[in-house]
C-alpha positions as CSV (number, residue, x, y, z in Angstrom):
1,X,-11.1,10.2,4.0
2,X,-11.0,6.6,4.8
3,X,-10.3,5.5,8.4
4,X,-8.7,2.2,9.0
5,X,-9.9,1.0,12.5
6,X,-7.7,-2.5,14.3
7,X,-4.7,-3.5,12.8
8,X,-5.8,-2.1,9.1
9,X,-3.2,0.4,7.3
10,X,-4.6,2.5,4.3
11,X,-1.4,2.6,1.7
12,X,-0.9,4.3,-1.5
13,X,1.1,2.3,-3.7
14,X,3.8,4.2,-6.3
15,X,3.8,4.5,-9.6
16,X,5.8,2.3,-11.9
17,X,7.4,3.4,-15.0
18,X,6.2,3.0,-18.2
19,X,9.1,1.7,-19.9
20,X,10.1,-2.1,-18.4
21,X,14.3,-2.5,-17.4
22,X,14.4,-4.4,-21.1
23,X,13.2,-0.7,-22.5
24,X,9.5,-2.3,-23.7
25,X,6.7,0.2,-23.4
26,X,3.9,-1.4,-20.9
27,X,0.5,0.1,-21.5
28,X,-1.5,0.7,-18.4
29,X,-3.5,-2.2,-19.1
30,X,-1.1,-4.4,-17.8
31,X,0.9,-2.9,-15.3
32,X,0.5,-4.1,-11.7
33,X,0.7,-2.1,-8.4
34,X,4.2,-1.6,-6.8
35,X,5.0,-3.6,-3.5
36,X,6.6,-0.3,-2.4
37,X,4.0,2.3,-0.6
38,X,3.6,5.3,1.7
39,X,1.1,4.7,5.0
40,X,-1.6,7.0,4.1
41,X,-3.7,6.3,7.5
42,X,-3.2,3.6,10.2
43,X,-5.9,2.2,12.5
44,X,-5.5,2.3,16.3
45,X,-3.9,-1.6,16.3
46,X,-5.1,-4.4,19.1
47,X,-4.2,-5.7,22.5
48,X,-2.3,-8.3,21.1
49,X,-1.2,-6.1,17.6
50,X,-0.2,-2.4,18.8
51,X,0.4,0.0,15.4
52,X,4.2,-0.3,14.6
53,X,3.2,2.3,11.7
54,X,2.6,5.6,11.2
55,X,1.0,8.0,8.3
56,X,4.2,8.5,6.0
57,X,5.9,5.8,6.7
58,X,7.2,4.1,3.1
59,X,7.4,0.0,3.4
60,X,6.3,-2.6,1.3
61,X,3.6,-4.9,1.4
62,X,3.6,-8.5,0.5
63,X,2.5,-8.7,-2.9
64,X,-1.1,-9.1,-4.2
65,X,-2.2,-8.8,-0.7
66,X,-5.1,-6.0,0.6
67,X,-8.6,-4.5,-0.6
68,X,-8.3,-2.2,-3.1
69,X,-10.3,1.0,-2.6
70,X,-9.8,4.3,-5.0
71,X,-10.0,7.8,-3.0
72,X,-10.2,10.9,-5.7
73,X,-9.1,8.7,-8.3
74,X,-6.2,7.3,-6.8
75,X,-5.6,3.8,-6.1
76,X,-5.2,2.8,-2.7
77,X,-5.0,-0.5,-0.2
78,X,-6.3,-1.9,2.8
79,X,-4.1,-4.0,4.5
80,X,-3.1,-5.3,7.8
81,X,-0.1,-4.5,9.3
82,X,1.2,-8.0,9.1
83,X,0.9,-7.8,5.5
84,X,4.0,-5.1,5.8
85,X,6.7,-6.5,6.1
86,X,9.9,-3.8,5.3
87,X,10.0,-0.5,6.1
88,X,11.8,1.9,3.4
């Protein structure tokens, strides 16, 4: 398993539907990750930025923002807690 270390969360993002609100089938191809994610693993934060989050937590992320890493197949991010900025 990945460990963030600083101010780095690890976040799964969800899964969108298939089927846009206008009922038009989008093919995987082109379908972007949600905003909305679960905290997968937090680093131990900084002087300055203590960790706010905790594994579990569901929030959303500002959008396009992170490294994305896969774990077992999965996609996942790496972002820094700034980069959160709602929790769920």
């Amino acid at each position: 398993m990945i460990r963030p270390i600083r101010d780095n969360v690890l976040v799964k993002a969800f899964e969108l539907d298939n089927i846009s609100e206008g009922g038009i089938i989008v093919p995987d191809s082109c379908k972007k990750p949600s905003q909305k994610v679960k905290v997968v693993a937090t680093g131990n934060g900084t002087a300055k930025e203590p960790m706010r989050l905790k594994s579990g937590d569901i929030c959303f992320r500002i959008k396009d923002c992170g490294t994305e890493v896969e774990i077992n197949g999965e996609k996942h991010f790496i972002v820094k807690q700034a980069w959160i900025f709602a929790l769920n």
